[in-house]
N, C-alpha and C positions, 0 to 999 in steps of 0.2 A: 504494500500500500504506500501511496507515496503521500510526504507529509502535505497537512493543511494548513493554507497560511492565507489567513483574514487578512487582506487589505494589503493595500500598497500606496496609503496618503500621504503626502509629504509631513505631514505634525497631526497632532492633535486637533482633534476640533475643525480642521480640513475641512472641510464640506463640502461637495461641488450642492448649486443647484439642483441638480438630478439626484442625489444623493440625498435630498432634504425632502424632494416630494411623498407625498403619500402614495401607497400601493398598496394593494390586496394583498396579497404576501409578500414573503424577506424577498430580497433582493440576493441573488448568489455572484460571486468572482471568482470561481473558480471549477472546474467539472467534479470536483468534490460537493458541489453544493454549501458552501460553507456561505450564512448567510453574514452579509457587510449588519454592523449595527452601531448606529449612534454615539458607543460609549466606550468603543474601540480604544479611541485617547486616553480616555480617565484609566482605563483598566490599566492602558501600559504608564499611565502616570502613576499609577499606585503603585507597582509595580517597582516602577524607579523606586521611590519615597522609600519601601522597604529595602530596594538591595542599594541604594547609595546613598541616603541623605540620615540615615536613622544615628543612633544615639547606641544603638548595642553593637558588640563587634562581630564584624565579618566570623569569625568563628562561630559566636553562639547562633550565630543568624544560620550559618550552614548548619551544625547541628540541628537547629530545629530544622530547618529544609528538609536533611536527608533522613530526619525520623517521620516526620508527615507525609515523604514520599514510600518510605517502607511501608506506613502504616495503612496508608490508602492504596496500596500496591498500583505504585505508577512509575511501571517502565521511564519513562521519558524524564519522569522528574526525577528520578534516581539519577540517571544519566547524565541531569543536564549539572545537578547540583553534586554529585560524583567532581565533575570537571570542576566545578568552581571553587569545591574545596581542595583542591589540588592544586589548584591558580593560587589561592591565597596562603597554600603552607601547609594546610591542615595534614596531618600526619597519616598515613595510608592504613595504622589500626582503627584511628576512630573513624575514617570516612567508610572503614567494613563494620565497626563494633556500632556504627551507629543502629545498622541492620538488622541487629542481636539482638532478641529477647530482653534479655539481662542487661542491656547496655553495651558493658564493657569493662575492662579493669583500666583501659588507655583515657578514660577519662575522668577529669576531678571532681570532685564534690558539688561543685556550681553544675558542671555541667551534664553531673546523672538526673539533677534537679530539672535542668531544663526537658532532660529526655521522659523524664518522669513527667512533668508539667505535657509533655507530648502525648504520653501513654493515657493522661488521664484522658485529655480532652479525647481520645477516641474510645477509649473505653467505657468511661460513665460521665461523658458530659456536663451531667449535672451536678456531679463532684467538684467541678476547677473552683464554685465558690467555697469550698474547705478545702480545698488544698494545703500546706503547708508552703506557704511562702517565706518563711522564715530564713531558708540559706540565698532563695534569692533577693530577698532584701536586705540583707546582710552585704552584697554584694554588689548587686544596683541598686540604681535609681529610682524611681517612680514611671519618670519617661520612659527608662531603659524595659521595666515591667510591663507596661503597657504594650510598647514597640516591641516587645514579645511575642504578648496576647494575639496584636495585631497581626503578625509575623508568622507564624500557626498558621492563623485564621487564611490568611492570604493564601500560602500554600496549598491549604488543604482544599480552597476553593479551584486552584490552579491544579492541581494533580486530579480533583475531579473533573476539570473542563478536558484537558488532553487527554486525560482516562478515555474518555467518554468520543474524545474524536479518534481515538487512536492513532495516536501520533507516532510516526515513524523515531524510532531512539536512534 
């Protein structure tokens, strides 16, 4: 299968006229059928926000990546976030122990917290408001906690979108 790829506007927010009109259904660009939408921008702006403008570091940001990508079993996001933590350093046991059940023994205490903070949100949901946040406020920030939450949440919406397109890895 060969990958899908929404759109080709020069930025955000782009719009041609024809692009803006109304119509009875999506509009496709591609023989995948892969429908153009709206809000194309904002996704890859948010996008940005979490992998370069955030307040947490590229490590913990990958770790949580490549637990949400395990956890939602998403080929591509494995893949893509495999490579990134590779580019930034991350050492070749936690980018496989992230993969692990258990974790891992290659990583510290902050960071089984986050993979644990990972494990819940897939597991019981409605557990993350008793979580033990304890070592990771000990450690960050408030910002840095949040842009966590948020960081998760991103992925896990992103390893469902490619899931769901199956996206060539």
């Amino acid at each position: 299968m060969n990958s899908v790829k929404c759109g080709n506007r020069a930025g955000p927010g782009d719009l041609s006229a024809h692009d803006r009109r109304e119509t009875n259904g999506p509009k496709t660009n591609n023989r995948n059928g892969c429908a153009r939408f709206n809000m194309q921008g904002r996704f890859a702006g948010l996008g940005a926000a979490v992998m370069m403008e955030g307040a947490l570091s590229p490590e913990l940001r990958e770790i949580a990546a490549l637990r949400v990508a395990y956890r939602c079993n998403a080929p591509y996001g494995l893949a893509q976030h495999q490579r990134v933590a590779r580019q930034i350093g991350m050492s070749e046991d936690k980018v496989m122990q992230s993969q692990c059940e258990e974790g891992g023994e290659a990583f510290a205490p902050l960071e089984q917290r986050v993979l644990a903070l990972v494990d819940v949100y897939f597991q019981a949901p409605e557990m993350v408001a008793t979580f033990d946040f304890s070592e990771l406020t000990d450690a960050l920030d408030e910002r840095q906690i949040v842009e966590l939450l948020v960081t998760i949440g991103y992925f896990a919406m992103v390893a469902i979108f490619t899931t769901g397109l199956q996206l060539d890895v």
